[in-house]
N, C-alpha and C positions, 0 to 999 in steps of 0.2 A: 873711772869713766869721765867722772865730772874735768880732773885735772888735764885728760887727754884732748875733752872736748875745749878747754878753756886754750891749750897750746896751739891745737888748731885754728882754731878763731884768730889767734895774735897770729900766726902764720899769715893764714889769709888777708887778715887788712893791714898787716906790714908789708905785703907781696904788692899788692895793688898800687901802692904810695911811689915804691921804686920804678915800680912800670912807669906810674905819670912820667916821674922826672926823667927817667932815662931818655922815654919818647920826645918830652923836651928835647933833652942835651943833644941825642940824635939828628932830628930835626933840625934845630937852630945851629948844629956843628954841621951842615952842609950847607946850608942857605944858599949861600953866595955862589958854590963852586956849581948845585946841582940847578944855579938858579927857580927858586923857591921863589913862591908870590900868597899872594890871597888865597888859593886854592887850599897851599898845603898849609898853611896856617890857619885855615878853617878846619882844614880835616885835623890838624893836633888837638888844636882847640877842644872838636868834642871826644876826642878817643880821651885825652887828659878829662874831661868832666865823666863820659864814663868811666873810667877809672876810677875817678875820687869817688863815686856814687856806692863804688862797689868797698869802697875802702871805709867808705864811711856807715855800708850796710855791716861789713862783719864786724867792724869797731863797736855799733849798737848789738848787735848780738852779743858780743861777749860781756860786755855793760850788762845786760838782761838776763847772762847765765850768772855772773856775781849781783845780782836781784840789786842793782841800781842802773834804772834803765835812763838814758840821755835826756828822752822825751817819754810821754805817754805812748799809746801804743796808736793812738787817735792820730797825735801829730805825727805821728812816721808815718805814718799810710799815706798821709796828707803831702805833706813833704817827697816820699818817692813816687806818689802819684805825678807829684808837679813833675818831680826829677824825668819821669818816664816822658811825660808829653814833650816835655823841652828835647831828650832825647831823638823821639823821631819825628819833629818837627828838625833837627838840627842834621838827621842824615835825610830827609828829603830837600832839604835847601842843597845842603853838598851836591846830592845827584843832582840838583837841576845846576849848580854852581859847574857841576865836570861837564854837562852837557855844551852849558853857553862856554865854558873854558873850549872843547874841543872846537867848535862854530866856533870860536872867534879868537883861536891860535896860539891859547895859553903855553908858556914855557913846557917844552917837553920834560923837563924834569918836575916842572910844577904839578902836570898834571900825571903823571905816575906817581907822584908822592902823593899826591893829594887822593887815589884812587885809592892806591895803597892804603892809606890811613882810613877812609871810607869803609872798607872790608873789613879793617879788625873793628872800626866802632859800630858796624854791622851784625860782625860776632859775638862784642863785647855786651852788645843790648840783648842779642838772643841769650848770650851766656847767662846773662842776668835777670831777666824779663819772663824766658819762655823755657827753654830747654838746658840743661846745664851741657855744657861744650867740655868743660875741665876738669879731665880723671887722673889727679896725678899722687891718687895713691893706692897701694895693690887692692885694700880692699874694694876702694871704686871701681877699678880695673876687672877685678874679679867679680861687684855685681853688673857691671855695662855686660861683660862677657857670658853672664849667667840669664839675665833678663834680657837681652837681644834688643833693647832700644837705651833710647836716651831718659835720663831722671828727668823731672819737673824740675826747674829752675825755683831756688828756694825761695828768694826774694820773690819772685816772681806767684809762688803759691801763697806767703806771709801777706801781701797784698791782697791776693783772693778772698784769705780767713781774714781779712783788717785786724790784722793782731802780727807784734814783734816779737812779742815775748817770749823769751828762750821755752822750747821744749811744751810746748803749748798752754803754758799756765794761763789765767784769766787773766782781764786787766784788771783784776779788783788783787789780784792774788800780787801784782808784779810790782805794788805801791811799795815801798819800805818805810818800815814805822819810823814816825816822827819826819818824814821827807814828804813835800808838798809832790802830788802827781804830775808835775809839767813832764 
């Protein structure tokens, strides 16, 4: 179990790392032709930070299932408390960014890319924050399909409990001997 849980995890916040940069590559490989501005360089901006948020939350998970956790379980709370607020602070600027983009004539490509980009860092916060969006294995598949709604969003519940540490151990339990607790 342990080993299954451990491959998942490196799954998870290796999946995340490639989405950034792809979105990148994607993005910055049309700039020019799909004339690209402010707009959709805002909206990469934060789909790429949530992303990393999310890459950087199953990264500490898996840290925490081999009982050497990054931070204390204090500083993560801390840490994706900031992450969260920056977050929708960063897709209420956008929307108000698409609004005055629309009023005042932004590139039509700019601002489909940029809206674009808005709806998955939209996603990407609910996926992460509140409800999980992403079932991409039978077993999830088959309890989405058995329980008739959506899971709690895990980070999003670890927040709740103010605790990181794998599989619910304490913060006293999740120190490792001789390792100072940062």
């Amino acid at each position: 179990m342990k080993g299954r849980l451990a491959s998942r995890l490196v799954y998870l916040w290796t999946f995340e790392l490639p989405g950034a940069a792809f979105f990148v590559f994607l993005v910055l490989a049309s700039w020019k032709r799909a004339e690209l501005g402010p707009i959709a360089g805002s909206g990469l901006a934060l789909v790429v930070f949530l992303l990393c948020q999310g890459s950087l939350y199953w990264l500490t998970k898996l840290y925490s299932l081999r009982r050497r956790p990054l931070l204390s379980d204090g500083a993560m709370v801390r840490l994706f408390q900031v992450c969260r607020a920056l977050s929708i602070i960063g897709i209420l600027a956008m929307s108000i960014g698409l609004i005055f983009g629309a009023a005042g004539n932004a590139a039509e490509g700019d601002y489909w890319v940029g809206f674009g980009l808005l709806v998955m860092a939209g996603l990407e916060y609910v996926n992460y924050y509140h409800f999980q969006l992403m079932y991409d294995s039978p077993t999830e598949v088959r309890w989405l399909l058995r329980a008739g709604r959506l899971k709690p969003a895990v980070l999003g519940r670890d927040l709740k409990a103010g605790r990181f540490s794998q599989l619910g151990r304490t913060k006293r339990s999740t120190q490792v001997a001789g390792r100072p607790p940062f």
